[in-house]
C-alpha positions in Angstrom: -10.4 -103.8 -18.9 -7.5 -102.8 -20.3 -5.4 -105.3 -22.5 -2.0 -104.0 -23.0 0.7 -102.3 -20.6 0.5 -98.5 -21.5 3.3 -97.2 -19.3 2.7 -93.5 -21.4 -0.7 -93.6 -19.6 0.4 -95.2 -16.5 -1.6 -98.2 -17.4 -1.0 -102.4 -17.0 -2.6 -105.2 -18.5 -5.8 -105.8 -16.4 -6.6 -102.5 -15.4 -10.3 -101.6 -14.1 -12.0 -98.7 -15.9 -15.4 -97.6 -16.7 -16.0 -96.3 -20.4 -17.0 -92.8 -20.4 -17.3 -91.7 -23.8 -15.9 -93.0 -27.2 -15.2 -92.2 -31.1 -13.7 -93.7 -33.9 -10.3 -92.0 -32.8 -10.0 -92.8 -28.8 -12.2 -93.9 -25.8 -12.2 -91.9 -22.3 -12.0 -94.3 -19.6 -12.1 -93.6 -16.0 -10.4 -96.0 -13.8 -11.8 -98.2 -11.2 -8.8 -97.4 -8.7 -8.3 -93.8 -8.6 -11.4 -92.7 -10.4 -8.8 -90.7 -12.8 -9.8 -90.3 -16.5 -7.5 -91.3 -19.2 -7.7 -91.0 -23.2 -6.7 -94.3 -25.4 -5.7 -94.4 -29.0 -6.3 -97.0 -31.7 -2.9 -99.0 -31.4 -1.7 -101.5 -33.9 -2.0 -105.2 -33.7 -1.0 -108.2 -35.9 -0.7 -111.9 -35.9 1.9 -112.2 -38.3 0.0 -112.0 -41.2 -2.3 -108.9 -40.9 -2.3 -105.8 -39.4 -5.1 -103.4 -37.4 -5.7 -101.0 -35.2 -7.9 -101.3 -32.3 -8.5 -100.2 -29.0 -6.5 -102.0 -26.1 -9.4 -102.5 -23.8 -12.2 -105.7 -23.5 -15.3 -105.5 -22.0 -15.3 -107.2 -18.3 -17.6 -108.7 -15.6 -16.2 -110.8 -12.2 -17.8 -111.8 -9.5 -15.6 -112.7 -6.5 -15.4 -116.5 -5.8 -17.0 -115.9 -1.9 -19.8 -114.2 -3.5 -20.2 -116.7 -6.4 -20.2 -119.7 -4.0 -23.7 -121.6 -3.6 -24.6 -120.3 -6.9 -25.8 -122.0 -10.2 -24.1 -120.9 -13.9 -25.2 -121.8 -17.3 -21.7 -121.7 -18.5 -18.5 -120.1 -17.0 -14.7 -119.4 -17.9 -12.3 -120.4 -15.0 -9.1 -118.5 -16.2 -6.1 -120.6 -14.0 -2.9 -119.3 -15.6 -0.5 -118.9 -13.1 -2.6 -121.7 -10.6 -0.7 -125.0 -10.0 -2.7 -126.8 -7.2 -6.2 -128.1 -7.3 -6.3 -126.8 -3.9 -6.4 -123.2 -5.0 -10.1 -123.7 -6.3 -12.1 -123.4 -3.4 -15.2 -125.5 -3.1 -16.2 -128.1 -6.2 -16.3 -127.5 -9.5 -18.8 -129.8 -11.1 -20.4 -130.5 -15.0 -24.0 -131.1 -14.4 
């Protein structure tokens, strides 16, 4: 998944892609949308102290919630930026 908006490669934050190929210089990806293949530099990061270059992608699994429903986790990360009601979680949400 990509992590940064790219607008050079035509690329937003949260992109879909499979990684073809990579190198110390760039990564091929092709993308889950429109199967096209696109080429990713290093690009520099910091956190106000230090500085690095990395590559603006993650590695990423989902699972739709309809599919997911009846089934048992070990652990899971329920990302709700952006969610304001309890009522957007469908089903229960338990710690067992």
């Amino acid at each position: 998944m990509v992590t940064h908006n790219l607008p050079l490669q035509g690329l937003a934050n949260g992109v879909m892609a499979r990684l073809i190929r990579y190198s110390r210089e760039y990564v091929v990806l092709e993308r889950l949308d429109n199967r096209k293949t696109v080429y990713l530099d290093r690009k520099l990061f910091t956190n106000g102290q230090r500085y690095w270059h990395q590559f603006p992608v993650v590695m990423s699994e989902a699972i739709t919630v309809h599919k997911s429903q009846g089934m048992t986790f070990d652990g899971v990360v329920v990302v709700t930026e952006g969610m304001n009601r309890w009522s957007a979680f469908p089903g229960d949400i338990t710690d067992r």
